[in-house]
C-alpha positions, 0 to 999 in steps of 0.5 A: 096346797094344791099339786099345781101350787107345789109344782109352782112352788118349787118351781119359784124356789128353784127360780130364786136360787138360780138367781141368787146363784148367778149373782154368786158367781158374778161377784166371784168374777168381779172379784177374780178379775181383780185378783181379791179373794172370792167372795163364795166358796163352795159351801155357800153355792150348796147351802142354797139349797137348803135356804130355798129348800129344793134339796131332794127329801124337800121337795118330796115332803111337798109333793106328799103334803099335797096329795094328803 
């Protein structure tokens, strides 16, 4: 992978979790407004990083791979 391509990569990771994020906080509204339990807690807002793998050292390791 190219050092374009990683910066593309992590870039689409990032867009992905964000995503995901966003609905994770529109269903905990949802729900809050009807006064249920939420759905997410705080736990499930930290592990997108690790599922989309965009945490720090990640992100490094793919730089490094890139330049070889």
């Amino acid at each position: 992978m190219t050092e374009n391509e990683s910066v593309a990569y992590v870039f689409s990771q990032s867009v992905c979790a964000l995503i995901e994020l966003e609905g994770m906080k529109a269903e905990n509204k949802d729900r809050e407004s009807r006064q249920e339990s939420l759905a997410y807690t705080e736990d499930n807002f930290l592990e997108l990083e690790r599922k989309f793998c965009i945490g720090y050292n990640d992100i490094i390791k793919v730089f490094k791979d890139a330049r070889g």
